[in-house]
C-alpha positions as CSV (number, residue, x, y, z in Angstrom):
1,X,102.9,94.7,121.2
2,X,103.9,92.4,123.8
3,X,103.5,89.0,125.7
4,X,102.7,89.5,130.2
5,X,102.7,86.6,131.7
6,X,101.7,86.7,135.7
7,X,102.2,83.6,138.4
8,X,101.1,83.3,141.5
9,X,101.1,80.4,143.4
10,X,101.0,77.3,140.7
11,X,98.8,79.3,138.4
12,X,100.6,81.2,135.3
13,X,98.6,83.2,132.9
14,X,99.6,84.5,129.9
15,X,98.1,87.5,128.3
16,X,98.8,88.8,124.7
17,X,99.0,92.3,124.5
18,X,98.1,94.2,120.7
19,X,97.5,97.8,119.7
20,X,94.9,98.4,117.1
21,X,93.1,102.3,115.7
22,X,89.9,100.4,115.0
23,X,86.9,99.0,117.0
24,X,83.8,97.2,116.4
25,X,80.7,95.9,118.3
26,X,80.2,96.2,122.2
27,X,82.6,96.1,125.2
28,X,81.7,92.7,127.1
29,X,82.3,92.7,131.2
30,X,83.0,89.9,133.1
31,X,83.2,88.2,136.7
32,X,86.3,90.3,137.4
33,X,84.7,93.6,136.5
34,X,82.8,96.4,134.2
35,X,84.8,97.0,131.1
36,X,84.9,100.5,129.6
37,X,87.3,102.8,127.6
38,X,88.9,105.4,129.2
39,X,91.5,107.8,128.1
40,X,95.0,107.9,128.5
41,X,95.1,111.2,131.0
42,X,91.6,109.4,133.6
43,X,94.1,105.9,133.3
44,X,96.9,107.9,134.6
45,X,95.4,108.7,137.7
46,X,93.5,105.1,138.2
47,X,94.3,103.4,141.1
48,X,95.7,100.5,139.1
49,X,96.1,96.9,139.8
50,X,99.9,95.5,140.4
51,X,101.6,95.0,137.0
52,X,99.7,97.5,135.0
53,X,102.6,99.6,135.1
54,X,104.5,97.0,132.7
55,X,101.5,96.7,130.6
56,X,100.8,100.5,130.2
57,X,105.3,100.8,129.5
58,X,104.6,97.5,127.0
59,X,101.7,98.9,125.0
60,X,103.9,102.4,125.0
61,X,107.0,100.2,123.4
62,X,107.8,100.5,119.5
63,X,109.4,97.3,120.0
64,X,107.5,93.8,121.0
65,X,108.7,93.0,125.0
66,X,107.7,90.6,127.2
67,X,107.2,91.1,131.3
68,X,107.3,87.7,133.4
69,X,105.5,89.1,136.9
70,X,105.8,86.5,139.9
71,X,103.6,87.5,142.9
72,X,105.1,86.4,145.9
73,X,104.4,86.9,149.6
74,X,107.0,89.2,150.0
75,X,105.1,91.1,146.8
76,X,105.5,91.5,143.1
77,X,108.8,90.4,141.0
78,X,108.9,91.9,137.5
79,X,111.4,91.4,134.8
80,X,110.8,92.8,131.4
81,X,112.8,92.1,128.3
C-alpha cells in the first residue's frame, strides 16, 4: 500500500510495502533477525524499531502513501505524503 524509504548517512533504502489475505510456504529469517507473525493487538505493544509507526499508519491507509525517514544525529525526520 505504500513506498518507505529510510537514509542514514549516504545509504538510502527503499522498501515496498503491500497488503495481501493469502500466504504460502515458510517465513525465512535473516542476519537482522527471527521472522514470525504476530497479531495486530501483541504488535501494538512491541517495542518497535524507529519508523514503524509510519509503516504500521501506511499499511492502515486505503490510499497508496509514501514516508521519506532521514535519521540524523539529532534523531528521526519523517515526512509522509
Amino acid at each position: 500500500m505504500g513506498i518507505y524509504h529510510w537514509i542514514s548517512g549516504d545509504v538510502r533504502n527503499v522498501g515496498f510495502l503491500y497488503r495481501t489475505d493469502e500466504f504460502e510456504g515458510k517465513l525465512i529469517s535473516s542476519d537482522e533477525g527471527r521472522v514470525y507473525w504476530i497479531s495486530e493487538k501483541d504488535y501494538l505493544k512491541k517495542s518497535l524499531a524507529p519508523g514503524m509507526q509510519q509503516v504500521w499508519q501506511i499499511m492502515h491507509s486505503d490510499v497508496p502513501m509514501e514516508c521519506l525517514q532521514t535519521i540524523t544525529e539529532e534523531g528521526i525526520i519523517a515526512k509522509i505524503q
